[in-house]
Kinemage of the C-alpha trace (Angstrom):
@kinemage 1
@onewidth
@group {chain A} dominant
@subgroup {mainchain}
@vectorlist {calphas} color= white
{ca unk a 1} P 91.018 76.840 118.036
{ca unk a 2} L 89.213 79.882 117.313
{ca unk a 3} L 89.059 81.103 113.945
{ca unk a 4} L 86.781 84.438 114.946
{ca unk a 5} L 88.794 87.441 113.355
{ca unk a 6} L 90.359 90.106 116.071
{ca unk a 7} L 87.931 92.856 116.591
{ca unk a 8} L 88.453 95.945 115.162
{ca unk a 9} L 90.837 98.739 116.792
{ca unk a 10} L 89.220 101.529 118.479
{ca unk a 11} L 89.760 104.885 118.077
{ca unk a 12} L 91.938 105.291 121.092
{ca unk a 13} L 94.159 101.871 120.454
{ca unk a 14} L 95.294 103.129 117.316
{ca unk a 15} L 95.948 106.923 118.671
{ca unk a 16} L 97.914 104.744 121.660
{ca unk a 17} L 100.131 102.832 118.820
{ca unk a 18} L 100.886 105.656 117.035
{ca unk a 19} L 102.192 107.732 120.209
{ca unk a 20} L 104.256 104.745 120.840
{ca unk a 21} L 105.528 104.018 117.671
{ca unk a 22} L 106.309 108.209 117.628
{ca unk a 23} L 107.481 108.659 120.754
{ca unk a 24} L 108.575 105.636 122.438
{ca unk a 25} L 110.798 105.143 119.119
{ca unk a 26} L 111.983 108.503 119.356
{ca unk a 27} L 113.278 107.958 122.997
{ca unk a 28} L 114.576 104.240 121.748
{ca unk a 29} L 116.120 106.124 118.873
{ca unk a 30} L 117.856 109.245 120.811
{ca unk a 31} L 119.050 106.962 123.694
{ca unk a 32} L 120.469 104.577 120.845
{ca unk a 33} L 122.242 107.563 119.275
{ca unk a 34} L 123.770 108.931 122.483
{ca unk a 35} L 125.163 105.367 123.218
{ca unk a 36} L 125.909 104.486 119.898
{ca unk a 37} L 128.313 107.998 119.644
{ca unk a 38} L 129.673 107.875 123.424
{ca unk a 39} L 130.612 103.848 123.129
{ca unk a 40} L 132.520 104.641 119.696
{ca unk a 41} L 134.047 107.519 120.271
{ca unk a 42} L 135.682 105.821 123.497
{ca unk a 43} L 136.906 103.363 121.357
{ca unk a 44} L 138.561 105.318 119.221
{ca unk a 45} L 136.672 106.916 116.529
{ca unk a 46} L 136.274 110.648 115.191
{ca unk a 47} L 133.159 111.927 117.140
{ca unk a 48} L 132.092 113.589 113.672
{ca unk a 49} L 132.150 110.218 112.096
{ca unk a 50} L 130.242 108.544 115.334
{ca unk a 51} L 127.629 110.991 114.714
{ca unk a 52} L 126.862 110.690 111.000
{ca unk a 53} L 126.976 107.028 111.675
{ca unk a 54} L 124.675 106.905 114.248
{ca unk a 55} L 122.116 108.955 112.908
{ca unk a 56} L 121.996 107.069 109.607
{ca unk a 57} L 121.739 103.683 111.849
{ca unk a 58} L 118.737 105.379 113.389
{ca unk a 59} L 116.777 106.274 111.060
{ca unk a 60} L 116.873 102.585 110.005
{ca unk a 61} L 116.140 101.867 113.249
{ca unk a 62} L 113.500 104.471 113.900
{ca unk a 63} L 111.568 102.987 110.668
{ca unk a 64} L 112.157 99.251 112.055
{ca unk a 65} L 110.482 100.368 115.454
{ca unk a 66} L 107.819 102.464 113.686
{ca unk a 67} L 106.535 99.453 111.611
{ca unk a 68} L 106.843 97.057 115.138
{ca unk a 69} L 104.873 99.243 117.113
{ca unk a 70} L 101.695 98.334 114.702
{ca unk a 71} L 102.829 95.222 114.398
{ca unk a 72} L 102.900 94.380 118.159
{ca unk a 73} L 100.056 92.323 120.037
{ca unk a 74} L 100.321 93.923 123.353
{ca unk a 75} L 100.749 97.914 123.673
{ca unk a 76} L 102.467 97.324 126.835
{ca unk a 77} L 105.195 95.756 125.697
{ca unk a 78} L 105.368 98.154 122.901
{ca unk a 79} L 105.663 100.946 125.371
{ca unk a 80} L 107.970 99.070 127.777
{ca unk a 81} L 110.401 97.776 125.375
{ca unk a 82} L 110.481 101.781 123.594
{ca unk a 83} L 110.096 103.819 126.577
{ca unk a 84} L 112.517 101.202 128.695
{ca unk a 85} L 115.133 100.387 126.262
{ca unk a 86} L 115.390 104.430 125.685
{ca unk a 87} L 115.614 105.143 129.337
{ca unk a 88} L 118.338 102.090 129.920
{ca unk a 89} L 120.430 103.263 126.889
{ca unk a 90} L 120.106 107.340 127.571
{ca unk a 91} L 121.706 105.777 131.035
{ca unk a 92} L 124.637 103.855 129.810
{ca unk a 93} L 125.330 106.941 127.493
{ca unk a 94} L 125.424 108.968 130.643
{ca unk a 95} L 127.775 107.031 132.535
{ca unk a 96} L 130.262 106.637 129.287
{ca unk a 97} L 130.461 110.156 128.861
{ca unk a 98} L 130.774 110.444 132.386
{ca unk a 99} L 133.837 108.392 132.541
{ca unk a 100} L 135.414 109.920 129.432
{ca unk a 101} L 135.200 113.637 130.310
């Protein structure tokens, strides 16, 4: 087992995290916000309240995703998991609020 420390980030890794960490958890965060308000208000809740609700979950969320992003070995995944998971849940929303109107 190595014990040799990681070398350090260049300037361009950590420029790469923090567009993920902005971005991709912007797009993780919108997509989870238009699913998060299309899912409850078809099952039955005020669309005002769906909205305050998901935007407060966000921002937890947002701040979760933020601090992973850094966290993260590989960028890739980073950017796949953000930039994937807000593309998949921006297309669920879609099709709810597809069927609903």
């Amino acid at each position: 087992m190595s014990t040799t420390p990681f070398p350090p980030p260049t300037r361009l890794h950590i420029v790469a995290r923090i567009a993920a960490a902005m971005l991709g958890g912007y797009a993780l965060c919108w997509g989870f916000v238009a699913l998060f308000i299309a899912s409850m208000f078809a099952a039955g809740m005020p669309f005002h309240d769906a909205e305050s609700l998901s935007y407060m979950l966000a921002f937890l969320l947002f701040l979760g995703l933020f601090l992973w992003a850094f966290a993260a070995r590989s960028l890739a995944r980073v950017w796949g998991v953000l930039a994937g998971g807000g593309a998949l849940m921006s297309a669920a929303a879609w099709l709810i609020q597809r069927t609903l109107l």
